[in-house]
Each structure stands twice: as structure tokens, then as C-alpha cells.
LOLUM-522672 format. One record per atom (N, C-alpha, C): residue in one letter; x, y, z. Coordinates in steps of 0.05 Angstrom, whole numbers, plus 5000, padded with zeros to 4 digits. Layout:
// LOLUM-522672
AXYZ
...
//
This chain:
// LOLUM-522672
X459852534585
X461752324582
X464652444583
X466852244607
X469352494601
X470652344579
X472652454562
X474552384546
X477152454555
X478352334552
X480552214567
X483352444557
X483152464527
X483652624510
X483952904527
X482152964533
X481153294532
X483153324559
X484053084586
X485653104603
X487352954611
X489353004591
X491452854581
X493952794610
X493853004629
X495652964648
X493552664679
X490452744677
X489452634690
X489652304686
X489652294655
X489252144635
X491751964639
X493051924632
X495651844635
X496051754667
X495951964687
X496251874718
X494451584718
X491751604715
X490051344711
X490951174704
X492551144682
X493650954666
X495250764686
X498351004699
X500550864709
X498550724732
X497850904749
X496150724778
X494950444766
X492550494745
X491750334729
X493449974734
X495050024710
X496949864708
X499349684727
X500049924746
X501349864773
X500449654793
X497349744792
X496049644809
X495649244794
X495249294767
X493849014759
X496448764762
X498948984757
X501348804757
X501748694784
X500748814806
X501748764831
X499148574843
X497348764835
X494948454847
X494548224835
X495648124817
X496247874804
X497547694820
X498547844833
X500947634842
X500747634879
X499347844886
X498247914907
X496847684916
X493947704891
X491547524895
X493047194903
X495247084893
X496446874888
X496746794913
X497846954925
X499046914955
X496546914979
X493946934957
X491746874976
X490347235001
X491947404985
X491347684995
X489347834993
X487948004999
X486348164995
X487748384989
X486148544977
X487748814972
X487548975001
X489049135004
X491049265019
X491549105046
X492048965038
X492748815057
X495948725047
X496848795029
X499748685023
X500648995032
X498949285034
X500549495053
X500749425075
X499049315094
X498849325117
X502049115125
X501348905105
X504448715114
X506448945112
X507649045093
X509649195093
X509749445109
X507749625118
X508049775140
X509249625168
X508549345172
X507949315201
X510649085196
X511949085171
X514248925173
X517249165176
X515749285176
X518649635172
X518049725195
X516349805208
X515549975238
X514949845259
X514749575253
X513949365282
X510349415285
X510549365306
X507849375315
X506449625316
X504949655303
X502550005297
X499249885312
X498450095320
X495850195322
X493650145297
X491850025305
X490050035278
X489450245266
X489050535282
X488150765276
X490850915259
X493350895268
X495750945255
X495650775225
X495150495231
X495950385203
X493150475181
X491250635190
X488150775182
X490050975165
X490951115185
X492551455168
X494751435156
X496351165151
X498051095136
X497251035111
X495250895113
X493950765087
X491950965063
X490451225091
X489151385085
X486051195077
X485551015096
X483050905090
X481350965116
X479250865117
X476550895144
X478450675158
X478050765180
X478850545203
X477150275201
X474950305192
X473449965185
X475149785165
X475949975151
X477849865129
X479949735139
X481349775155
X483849695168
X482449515178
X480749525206
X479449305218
X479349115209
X476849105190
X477048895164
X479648635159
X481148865144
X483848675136
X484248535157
X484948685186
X486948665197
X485948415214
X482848435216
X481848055223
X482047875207
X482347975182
X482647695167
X485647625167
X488247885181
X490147705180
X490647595194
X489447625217
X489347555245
X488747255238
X485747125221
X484646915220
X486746785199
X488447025192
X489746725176
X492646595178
X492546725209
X494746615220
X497246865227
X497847075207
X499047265203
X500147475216
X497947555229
X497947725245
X496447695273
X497547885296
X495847825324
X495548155334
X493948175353
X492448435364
X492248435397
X492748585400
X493848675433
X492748935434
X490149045463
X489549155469
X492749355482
X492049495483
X494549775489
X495149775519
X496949735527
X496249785559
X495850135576
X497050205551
X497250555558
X493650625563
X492350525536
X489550645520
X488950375515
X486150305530
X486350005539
X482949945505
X482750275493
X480550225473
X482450235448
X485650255451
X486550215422
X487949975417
X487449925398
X488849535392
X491049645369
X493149475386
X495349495369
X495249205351
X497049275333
X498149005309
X499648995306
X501448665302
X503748585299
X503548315285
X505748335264
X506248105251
X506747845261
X505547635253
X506647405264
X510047235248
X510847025259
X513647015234
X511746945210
X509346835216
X508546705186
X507946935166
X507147155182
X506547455167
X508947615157
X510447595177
X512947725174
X514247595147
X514747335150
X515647195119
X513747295098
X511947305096
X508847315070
X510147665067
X510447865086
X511148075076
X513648085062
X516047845065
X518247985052
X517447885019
X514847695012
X514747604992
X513347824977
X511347944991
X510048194979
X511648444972
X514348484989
X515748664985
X517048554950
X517948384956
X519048284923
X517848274902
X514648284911
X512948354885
X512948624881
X512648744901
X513249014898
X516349184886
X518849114896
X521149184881
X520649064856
X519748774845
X518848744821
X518248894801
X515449024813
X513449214796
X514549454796
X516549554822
X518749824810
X519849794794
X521049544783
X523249534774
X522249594747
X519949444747
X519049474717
X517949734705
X517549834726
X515450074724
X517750374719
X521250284722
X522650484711
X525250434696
X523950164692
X526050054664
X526450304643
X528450274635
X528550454607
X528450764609
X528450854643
X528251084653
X530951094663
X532251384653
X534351474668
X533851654697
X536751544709
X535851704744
X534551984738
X535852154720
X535352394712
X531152444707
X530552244692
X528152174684
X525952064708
X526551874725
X526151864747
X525652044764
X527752204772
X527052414791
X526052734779
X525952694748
X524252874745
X521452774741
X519652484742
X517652434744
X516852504776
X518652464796
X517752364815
X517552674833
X518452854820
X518953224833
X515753234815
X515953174791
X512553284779
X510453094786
X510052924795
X508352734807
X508152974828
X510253004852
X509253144876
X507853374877
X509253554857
X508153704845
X504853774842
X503553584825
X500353484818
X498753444841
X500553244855
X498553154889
X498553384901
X500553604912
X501153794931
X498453974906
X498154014889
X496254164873
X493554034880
X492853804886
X490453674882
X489153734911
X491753704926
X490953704962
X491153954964
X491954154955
X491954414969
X495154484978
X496654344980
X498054364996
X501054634980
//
């Protein structure tokens, strides 16, 4: 059994994700979303139109994963898909306006949940979370 205790830095990371995550899919779920599917709006509302396999290595999920979403935004009006004319086996994605609007609302849930998430934190405090955050990942990946 692990105790949470015994890895106090692991311990804690769980927590913020934890928490991050519940604040934001609350309000996600509202808007009728699936999860990661309020990334895919905000990638493809900042870069324009991506590759399914690109918005795969952005997200860092299986390309079924993307697929997935990316028909149901298609079916829900949101989004549309265009074979590549370069690479006629890769399908690109692009927002529709009705998607494009639904992302600037997800973005606001999102500045939301920053905002909250460094209340009471000075810039100083901030960017020393965010140098030791990098820190842990670049440790975890190897990098």
C-alpha cells in the first residue's frame, strides 16, 4: 500500500493536478465537453488548423484518442476535417465559428482556474514553483 506520507514531493504534485483538474471539469462537463477535448479547442483556436497526428503529440495521447474527440466535435457541430492535399492519408482539423466561440469560453475557464490556482502567490513564488516543477518533469523524463 503506498502512503502518501513517505512521498511527500509525489504526494503533493497529485494533489495540485488532482484539484486543477476537478475545478476545470466542472465547468467543462457544463458546456457539454468531454475531457480533452476543451485542449483540443484551445490548441486549434491558437494554431489554426492541425493534423490529427500533431494535435496526438501535443496532447501526448494515442492518436485514437484524438480521433475519438475529434468526431465527436465534428458531430457536434464544432469542428470539421479535411483530408490533406499534400498527404491525402492525413486529416487535418479546424474549428468551426461555433467551436471557435465554445473555445474562447473554455479558455476563461481556464484563466479562471489560473487565477485561482496562484492567488496568494507572489511573482517571485510563482516562478520559483514553475523553475522546480520543470525541474521534477526534466528528472522524471530523463531529460
Amino acid at each position: 500500500m503506498l502512503i502518501f506520507n513517505d512521498y511527500p514531493v509525489g504526494a503533493a504534485a497529485l494533489r495540485i493536478v488532482s484539484a486543477h483538474e476537478a475545478l476545470i471539469a466542472k465547468d467543462i462537463r457544463a458546456l457539454g465537453l468531454y475531457p480533452g477535448q476543451d485542449t483540443i479547442l484551445i490548441v486549434l483556436a491558437h494554431n489554426g488548423q492541425q493534423a490529427q497526428n500533431a494535435l496526438a503529440a501535443t496532447m501526448q495521447v494515442d492518436h485514437s484518442t484524438v480521433a475519438k474527440s475529434v468526431r465527436r466535435l465534428v458531430n457536434a457541430g464544432l469542428a470539421e476535417t479535411t483530408k490533406s492535399q499534400q498527404d491525402k492519408r492525413m486529416t487535418l482539423v479546424q474549428l468551426t465559428p461555433a467551436g471557435l466561440t465554445l473555445a474562447k469560453k473554455v479558455e476563461h475557464i481556464c484563466d479562471t482556474a489560473e487565477e485561482r490556482s496562484i492567488k496568494g502567490l507572489t511573482d517571485e513564488e510563482q516562478a520559483a514553483f514553475v523553475k522546480i516543477a520543470d525541474k521534477i518533469c526534466n528528472s522524471l523524463t530523463g531529460k
